[in-house]
matplotlib code that plots the C-alpha trace (Angstrom):
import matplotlib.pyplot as plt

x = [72.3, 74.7, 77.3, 80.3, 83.4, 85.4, 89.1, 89.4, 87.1, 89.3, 90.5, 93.1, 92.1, 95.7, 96.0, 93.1, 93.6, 89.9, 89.0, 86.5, 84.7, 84.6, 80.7, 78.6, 76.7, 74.4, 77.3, 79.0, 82.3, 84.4, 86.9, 84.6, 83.7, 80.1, 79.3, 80.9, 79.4, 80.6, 80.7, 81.1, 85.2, 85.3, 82.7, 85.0, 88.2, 86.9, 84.6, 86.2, 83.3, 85.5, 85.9, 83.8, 86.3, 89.0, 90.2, 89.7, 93.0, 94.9, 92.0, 92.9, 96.3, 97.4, 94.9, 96.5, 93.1, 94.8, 98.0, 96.6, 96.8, 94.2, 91.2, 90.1, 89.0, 86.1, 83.5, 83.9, 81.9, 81.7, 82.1, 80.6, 80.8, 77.5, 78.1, 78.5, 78.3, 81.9, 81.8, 81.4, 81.1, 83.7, 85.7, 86.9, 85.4, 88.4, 91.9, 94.2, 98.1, 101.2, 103.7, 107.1, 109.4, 112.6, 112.6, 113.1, 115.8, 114.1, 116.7, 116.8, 112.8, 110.8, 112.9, 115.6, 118.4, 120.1, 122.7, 123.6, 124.8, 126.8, 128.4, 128.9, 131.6, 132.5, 131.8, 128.5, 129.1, 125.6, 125.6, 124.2, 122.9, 123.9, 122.3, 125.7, 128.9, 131.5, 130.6, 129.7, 130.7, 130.6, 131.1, 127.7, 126.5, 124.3, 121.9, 123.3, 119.2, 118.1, 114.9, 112.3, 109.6, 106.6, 102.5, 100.8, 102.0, 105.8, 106.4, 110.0, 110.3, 113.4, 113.7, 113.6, 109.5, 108.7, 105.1, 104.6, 105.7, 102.7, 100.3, 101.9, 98.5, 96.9, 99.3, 99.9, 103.4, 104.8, 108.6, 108.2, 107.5, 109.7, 109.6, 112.4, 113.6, 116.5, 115.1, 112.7, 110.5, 110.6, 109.1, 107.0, 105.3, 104.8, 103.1, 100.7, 100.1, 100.9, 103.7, 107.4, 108.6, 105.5, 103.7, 100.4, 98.2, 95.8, 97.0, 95.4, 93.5, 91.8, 91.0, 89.2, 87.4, 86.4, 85.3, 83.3, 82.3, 82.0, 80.2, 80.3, 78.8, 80.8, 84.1, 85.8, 86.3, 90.4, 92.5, 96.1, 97.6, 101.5, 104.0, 105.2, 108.7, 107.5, 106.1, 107.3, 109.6, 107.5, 105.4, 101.9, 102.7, 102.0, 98.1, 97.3, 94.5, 96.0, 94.2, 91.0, 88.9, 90.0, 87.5, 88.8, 92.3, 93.7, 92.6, 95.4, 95.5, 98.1, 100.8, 100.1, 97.3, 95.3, 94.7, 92.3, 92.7, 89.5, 87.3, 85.3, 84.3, 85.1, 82.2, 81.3, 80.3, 79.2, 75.1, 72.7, 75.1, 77.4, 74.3, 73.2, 76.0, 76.8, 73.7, 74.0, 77.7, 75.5, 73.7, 76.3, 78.0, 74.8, 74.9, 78.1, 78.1, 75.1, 76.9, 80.2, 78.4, 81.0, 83.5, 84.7, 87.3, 84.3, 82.1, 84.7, 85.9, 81.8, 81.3, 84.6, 83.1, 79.7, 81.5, 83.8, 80.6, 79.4, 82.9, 82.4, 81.1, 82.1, 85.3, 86.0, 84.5, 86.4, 90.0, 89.1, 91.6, 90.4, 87.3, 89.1, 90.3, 93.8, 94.3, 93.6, 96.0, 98.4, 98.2, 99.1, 102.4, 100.6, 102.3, 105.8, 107.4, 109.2, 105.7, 103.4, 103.2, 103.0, 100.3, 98.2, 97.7, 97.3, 94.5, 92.9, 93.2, 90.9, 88.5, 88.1, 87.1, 85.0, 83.3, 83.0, 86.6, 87.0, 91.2, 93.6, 97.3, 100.2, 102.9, 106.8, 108.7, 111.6, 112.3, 113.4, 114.1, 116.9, 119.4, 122.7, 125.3, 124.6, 122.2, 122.7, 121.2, 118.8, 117.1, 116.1, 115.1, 112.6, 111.1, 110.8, 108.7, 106.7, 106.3, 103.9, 101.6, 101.4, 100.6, 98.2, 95.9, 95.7, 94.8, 92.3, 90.6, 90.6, 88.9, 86.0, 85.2, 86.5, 89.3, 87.5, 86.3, 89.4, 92.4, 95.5, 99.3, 102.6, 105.4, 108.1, 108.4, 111.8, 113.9, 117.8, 120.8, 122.4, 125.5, 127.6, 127.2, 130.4, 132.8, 133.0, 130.0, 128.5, 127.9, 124.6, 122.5, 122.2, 118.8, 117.1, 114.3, 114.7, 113.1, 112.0, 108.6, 105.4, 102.9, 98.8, 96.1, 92.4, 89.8, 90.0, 93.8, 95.0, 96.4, 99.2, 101.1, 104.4, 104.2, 106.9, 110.4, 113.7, 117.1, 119.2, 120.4, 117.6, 118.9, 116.0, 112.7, 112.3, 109.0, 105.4, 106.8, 104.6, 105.0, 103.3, 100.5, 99.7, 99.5, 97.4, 95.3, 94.7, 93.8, 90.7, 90.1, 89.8, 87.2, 85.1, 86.7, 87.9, 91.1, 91.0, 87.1, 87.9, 88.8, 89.0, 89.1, 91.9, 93.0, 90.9, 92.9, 91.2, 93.4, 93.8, 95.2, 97.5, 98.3, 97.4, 100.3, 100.6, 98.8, 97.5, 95.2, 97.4, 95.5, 97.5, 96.9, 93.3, 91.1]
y = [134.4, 134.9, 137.9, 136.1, 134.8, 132.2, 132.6, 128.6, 129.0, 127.9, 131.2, 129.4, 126.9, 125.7, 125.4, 123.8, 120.9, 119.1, 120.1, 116.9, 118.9, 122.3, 123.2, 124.5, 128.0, 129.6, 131.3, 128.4, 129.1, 125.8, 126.3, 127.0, 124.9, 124.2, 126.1, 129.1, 132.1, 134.9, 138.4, 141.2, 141.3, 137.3, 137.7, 139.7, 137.8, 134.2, 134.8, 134.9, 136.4, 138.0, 141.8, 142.8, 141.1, 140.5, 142.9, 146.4, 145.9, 146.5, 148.9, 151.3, 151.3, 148.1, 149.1, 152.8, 153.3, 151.9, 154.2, 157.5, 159.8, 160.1, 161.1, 165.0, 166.6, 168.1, 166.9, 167.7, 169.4, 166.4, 162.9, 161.6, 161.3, 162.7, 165.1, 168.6, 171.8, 174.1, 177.5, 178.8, 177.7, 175.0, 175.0, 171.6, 169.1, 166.1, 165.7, 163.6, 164.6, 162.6, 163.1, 162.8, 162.1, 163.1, 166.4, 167.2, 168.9, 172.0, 173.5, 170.3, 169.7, 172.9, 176.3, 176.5, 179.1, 180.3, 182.2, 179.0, 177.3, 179.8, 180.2, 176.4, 175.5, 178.6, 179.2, 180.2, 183.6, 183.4, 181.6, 177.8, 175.4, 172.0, 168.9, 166.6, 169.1, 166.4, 166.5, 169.7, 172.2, 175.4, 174.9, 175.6, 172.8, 173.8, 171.9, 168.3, 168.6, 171.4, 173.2, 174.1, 176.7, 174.3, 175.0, 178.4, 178.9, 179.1, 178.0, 176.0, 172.5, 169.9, 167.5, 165.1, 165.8, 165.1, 164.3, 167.4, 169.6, 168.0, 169.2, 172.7, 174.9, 172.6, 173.3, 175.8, 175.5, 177.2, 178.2, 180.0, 177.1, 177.7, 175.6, 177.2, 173.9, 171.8, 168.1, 166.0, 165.0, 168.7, 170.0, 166.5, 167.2, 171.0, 170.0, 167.4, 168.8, 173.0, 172.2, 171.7, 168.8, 168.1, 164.9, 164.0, 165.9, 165.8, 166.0, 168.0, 164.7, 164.2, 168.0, 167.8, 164.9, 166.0, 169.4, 167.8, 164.4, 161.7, 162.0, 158.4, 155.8, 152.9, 153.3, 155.3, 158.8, 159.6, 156.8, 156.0, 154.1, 153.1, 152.0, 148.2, 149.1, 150.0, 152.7, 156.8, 158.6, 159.3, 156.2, 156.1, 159.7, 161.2, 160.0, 160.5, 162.0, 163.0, 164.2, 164.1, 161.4, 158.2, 158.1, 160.6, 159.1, 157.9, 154.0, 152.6, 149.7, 147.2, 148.2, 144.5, 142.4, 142.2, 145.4, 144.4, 141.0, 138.8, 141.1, 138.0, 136.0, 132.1, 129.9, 128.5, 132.1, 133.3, 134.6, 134.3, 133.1, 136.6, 138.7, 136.9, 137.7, 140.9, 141.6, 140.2, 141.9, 145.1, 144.1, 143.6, 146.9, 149.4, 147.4, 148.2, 151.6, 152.5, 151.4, 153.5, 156.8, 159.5, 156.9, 158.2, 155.6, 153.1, 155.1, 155.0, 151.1, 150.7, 152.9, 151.6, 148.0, 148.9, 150.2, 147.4, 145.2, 147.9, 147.9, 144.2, 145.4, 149.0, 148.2, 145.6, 147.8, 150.4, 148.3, 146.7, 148.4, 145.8, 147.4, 150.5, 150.3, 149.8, 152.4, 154.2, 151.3, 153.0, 156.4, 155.6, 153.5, 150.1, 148.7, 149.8, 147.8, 151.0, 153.0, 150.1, 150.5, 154.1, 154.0, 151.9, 153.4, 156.7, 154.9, 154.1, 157.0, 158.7, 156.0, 156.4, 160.3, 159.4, 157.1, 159.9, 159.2, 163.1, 162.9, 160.3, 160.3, 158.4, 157.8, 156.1, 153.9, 155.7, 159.0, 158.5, 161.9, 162.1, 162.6, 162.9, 161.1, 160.3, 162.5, 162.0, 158.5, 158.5, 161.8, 160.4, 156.9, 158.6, 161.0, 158.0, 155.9, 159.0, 161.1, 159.8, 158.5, 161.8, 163.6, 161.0, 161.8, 165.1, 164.4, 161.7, 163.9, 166.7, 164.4, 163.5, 166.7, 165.7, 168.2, 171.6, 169.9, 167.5, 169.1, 167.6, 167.9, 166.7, 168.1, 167.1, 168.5, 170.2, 170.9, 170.5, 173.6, 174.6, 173.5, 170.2, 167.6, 165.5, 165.1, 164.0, 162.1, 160.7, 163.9, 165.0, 167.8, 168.5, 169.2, 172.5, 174.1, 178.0, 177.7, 174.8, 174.1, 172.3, 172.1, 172.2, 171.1, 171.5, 172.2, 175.7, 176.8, 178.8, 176.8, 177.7, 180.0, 179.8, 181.4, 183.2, 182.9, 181.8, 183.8, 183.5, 180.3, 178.9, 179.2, 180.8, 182.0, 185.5, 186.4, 185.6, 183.1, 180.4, 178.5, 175.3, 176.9, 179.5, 176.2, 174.6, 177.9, 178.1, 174.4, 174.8, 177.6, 175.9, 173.5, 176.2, 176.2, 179.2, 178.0, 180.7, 179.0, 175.2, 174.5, 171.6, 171.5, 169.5, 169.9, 173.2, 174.9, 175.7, 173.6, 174.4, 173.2, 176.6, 176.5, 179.9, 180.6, 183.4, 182.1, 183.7, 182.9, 182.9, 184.9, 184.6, 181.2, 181.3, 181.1]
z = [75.4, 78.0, 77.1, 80.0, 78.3, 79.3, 78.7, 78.2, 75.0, 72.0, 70.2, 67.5, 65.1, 64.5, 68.2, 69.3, 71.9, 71.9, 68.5, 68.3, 71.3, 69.7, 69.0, 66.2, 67.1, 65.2, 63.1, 62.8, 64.0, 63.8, 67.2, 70.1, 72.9, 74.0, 76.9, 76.5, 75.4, 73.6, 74.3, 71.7, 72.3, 72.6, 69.0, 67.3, 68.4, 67.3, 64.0, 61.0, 58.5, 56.1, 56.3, 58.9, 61.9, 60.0, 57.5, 59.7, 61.1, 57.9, 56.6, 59.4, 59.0, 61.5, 63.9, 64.3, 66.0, 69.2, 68.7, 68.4, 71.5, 74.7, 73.5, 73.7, 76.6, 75.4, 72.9, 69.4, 66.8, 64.8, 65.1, 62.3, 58.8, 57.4, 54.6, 55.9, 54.2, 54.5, 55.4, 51.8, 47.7, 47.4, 44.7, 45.1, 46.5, 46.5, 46.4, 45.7, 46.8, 45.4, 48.0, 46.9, 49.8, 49.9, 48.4, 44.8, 43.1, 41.8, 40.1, 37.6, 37.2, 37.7, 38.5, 35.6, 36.7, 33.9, 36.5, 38.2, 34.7, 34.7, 38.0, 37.6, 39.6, 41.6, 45.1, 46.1, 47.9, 50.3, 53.6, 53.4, 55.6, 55.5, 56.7, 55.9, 57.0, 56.2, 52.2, 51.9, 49.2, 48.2, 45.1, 42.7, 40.8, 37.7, 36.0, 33.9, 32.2, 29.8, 30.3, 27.8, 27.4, 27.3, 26.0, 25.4, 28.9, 28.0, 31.4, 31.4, 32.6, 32.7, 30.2, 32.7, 32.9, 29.4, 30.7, 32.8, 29.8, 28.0, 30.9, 31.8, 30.5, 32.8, 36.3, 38.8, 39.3, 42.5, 42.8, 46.1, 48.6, 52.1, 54.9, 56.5, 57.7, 55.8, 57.7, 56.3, 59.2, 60.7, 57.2, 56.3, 59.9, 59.1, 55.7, 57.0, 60.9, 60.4, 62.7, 61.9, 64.2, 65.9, 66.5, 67.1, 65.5, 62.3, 59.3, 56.7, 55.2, 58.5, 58.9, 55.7, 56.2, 59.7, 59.0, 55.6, 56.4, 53.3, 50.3, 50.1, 52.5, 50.9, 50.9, 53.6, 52.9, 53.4, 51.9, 51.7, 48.8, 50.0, 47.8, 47.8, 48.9, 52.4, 54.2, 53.5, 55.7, 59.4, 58.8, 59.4, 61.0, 57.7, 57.8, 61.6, 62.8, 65.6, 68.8, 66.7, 66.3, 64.6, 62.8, 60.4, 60.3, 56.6, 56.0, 54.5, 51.3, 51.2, 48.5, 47.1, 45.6, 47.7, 48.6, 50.8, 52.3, 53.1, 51.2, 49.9, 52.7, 53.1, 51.1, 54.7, 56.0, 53.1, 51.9, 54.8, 57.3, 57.0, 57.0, 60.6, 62.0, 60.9, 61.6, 65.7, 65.8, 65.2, 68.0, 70.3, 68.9, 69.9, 73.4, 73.8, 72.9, 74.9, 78.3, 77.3, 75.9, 74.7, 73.7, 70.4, 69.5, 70.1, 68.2, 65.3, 65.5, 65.4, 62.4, 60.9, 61.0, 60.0, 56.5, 56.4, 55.8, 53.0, 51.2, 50.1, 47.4, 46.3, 47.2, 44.9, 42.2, 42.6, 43.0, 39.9, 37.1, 34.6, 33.9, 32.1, 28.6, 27.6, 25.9, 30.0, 30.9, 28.1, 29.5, 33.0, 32.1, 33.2, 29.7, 31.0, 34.5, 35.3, 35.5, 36.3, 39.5, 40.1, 37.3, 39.1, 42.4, 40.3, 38.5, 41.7, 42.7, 40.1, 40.6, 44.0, 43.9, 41.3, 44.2, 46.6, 48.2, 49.3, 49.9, 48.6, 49.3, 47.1, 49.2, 48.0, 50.2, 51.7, 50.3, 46.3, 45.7, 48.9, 46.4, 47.9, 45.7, 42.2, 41.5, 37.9, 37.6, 41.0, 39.9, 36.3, 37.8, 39.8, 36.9, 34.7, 37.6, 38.8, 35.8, 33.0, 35.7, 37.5, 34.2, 32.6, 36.3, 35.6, 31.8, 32.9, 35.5, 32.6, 29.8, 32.6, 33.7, 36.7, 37.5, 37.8, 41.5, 41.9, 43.7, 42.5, 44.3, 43.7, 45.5, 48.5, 51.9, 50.6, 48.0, 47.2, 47.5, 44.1, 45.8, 45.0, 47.9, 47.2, 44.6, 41.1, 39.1, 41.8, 43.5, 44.5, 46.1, 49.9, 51.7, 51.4, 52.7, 52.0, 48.3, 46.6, 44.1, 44.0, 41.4, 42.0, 39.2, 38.9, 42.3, 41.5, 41.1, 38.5, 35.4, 33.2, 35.2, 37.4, 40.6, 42.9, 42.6, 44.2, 43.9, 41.0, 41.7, 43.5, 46.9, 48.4, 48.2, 47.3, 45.4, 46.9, 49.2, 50.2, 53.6, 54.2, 56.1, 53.9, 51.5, 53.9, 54.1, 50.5, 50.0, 52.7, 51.0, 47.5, 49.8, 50.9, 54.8, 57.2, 58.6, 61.1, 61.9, 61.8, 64.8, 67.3, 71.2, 72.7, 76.0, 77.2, 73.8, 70.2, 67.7, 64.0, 61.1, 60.7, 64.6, 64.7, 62.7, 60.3, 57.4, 54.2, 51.4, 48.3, 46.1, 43.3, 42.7, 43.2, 39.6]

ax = plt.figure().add_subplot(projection="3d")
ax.plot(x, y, z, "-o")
ax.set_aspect("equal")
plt.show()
């Protein structure tokens, strides 16, 4: 067959002038005109077999394959997926991190302060930094919630989190977290890249999965479940791979059923037919690649197509909630509309590691926990959609021996300042990044114990602080991996995670 392509082949059925003089390949597709052959581009742009050619685009989050930077100047360790063995014993072996944009109030979930109740509306006497000068205050705000010592632990937690006071034996909470930086995309980009502010580089899914490969040949090995009211703060920024390899960038689901659109091919492609054709896009795929060796974003659209055609099966397995029982659809709030959602994606989340999916991320639209004004009614709304299904993960990974290996994180990039933002009862809590909390389950963390501290009234970090990278540190630790030894060449330089930052193991945390 002749691989030239004629730009006057017919490329859209609802467009087609001649449609009675369209042909009938081998693969049947309905809007071609005799004559013309097909190369692999002009195959891919006019067959419509179901996932393999038409789904990737939304599988790889709106074909951010294209978007990501020029590729690496040098050739990397890895551009694969095989299963590779880290640097050490693992202690976790998947993760799954519920982001929580926007930066939660500590001082009214996780980090009570008896000393700011009562310097409640006095002048703070330390210096602040504020994000929104025209409403600031000095005035301190304390806590509207009350706190109670919860478990064996005794650890405190806001009545706002009656879940998370149910788990609290089972949670590293940390009270010490400082990015140093009141912004949200500064710190979000110094959480996922090591970097505050800058783009373009890997965050710490792709590290993972690049440095570990997949331990599943099904389903792709870093997903991203987004939230139906749009995309997070930073966008698809938040699951780049950066200068590395697309390959091990996050594959994102739609928010909606379907998660995955045309995962069940059309009746007139389906059985035999599908197989022929996957099996000559294969073909044209090898071809290709063996004319443009050391491509790597070829390599990875070929690889990513190759396990689009595999997920036809284990994905729909692994999307399909019905299959657990209800009283699992109980635990995760999928009886309640203001936890349904949440619930579900937290559900498919555990099953997805139980597939083999090494890290899954949860994002929510926006940046819920921003709360600037009215603090008092947007900070419960966003407990009540967040919290039961957060806590049922943790107790579902527990009660399947899952957790010991699963790596579990909720937190935000920041935190809020013990200081009233505005006036009145719509008053909220400005950014802040000097001291703020996070809490870690399972894959090898400590459970049951608070760790650090912030000042008396929560301003700042003062006890064990914690910066993102020493965070980032620890967590390839908990997977077996030297940050200091995982590296990447890009651009003549040795690239890590940390950025060859100071970065420390937290010890302290470690079980």
């Amino acid at each position: 067959m002749s691989t030239e392509y004629s730009p006057d082949s017919c490329g859209d059925p609802d467009s087609c002038g001649d449609p009675d003089s369209c042909g009938d390949l081998e693969y049947r597709h309905p809007h071609r005109r005799p004559g013309h052959a097909f190369d692999r581009r002009g195959f891919l742009a006019h067959t419509g077999f179901g996932l393999g050619a038409m789904a990737l685009a939304d599988l790889l989050g709106q074909e951010g394959l294209l978007a990501n930077p020029a590729k690496p100047s040098f050739e990397p360790a890895f551009s694969d997926l095989r299963a590779r063995a880290p640097h050490f014993p693992p202690r976790a072996t998947a993760m799954i991190s519920l982001f929580m944009h926007g930066g939660p109030a500590h001082m009214d979930l996780t980090d009570p302060k008896p000393e700011l109740q009562k310097l409640d509306g006095m002048d703070y006497g330390g210096e602040v930094a504020y994000s929104f000068v025209n409403r600031a205050s000095k005035r301190l705000l304390g806590s509207p919630w009350k706190f109670s010592p919860c478990g064996q632990s005794g650890t405190q937690i806001s009545e706002l989190l009656p879940h998370l006071q149910r788990i609290t034996d089972d949670i590293c909470l940390v009270r010490s977290m400082h990015t140093g930086h009141n912004g949200h995309e500064v710190s979000i980009r110094y959480f996922h890249g090591g970097i505050p502010a800058a783009l373009g580089r890997p965050t710490l899914g792709s590290w993972l999965t690049y440095a570990l490969g997949s331990e599943t040949r099904n389903l792709p090995s870093y997903m991203v479940l987004v939230d139906p009211e749009g995309h997070p703060v930073d966008g698809v920024t938040n699951w780049s791979s950066g200068f590395i390899p697309p390959l091990f960038q996050g594959t994102a689901l739609r928010a909606k059923e379907p998660r995955i659109p045309n995962l069940v091919p059309p009746p007139w492609l389906a059985g035999p037919l599908q197989t022929r054709n996957l099996a000559y896009l294969d073909r044209l795929n090898r071809r290709h690649g063996e004319r443009h060796p050391g491509e790597k974003d070829l390599e990875a659209r070929i690889a990513s197509y190759e396990l689009a055609a595999r997920m036809q099966l284990s994905a729909t397995d692994a999307l399909d909630i019905s299959q657990e029982t209800e009283a699992t659809h109980r635990l995760y709030g999928l009886d309640d509309p203001v936890t349904k959602e949440y619930g579900t994606r937290c559900l498919i989340a555990r099953r997805l590691v139980e597939r083999g999916v090494r890290f899954v991320q949860l994002f929510l639209g926006g940046q819920p926990w921003d709360n600037h004004t009215n603090i008092r009614e947007g900070l419960p709304a966003i407990c009540r959609r967040t919290d039961k299904p957060a806590a049922a993960l943790v107790t579902d990974l527990k009660a399947r021996g899952l957790l010991d290996t699963t790596l579990v994180h909720w937190g935000g990039e920041i935190g809020r300042l013990p200081v009233t933002e505005g006036e009145g009862s719509a008053c909220g809590r400005d950014h802040n990044g000097q001291g703020f909390s996070i809490w870690m389950a399972g894959g090898g963390v400590k459970p049951g114990i608070a760790f650090g501290e912030t000042d008396e009234v929560g301003h700042r970090a003062v006890t064990d602080v914690v910066t993102p990278n020493d965070w980032q540190a620890t967590v390839l630790r908990l997977f077996g991996l030297d940050h200091e030894r995982l590296a990447y060449r890009h651009d003549g330089v040795e690239q890590r995670l940390t950025a060859g930052r100071p970065a420390r193991i937290v010890d302290g945390i470690l079980a």
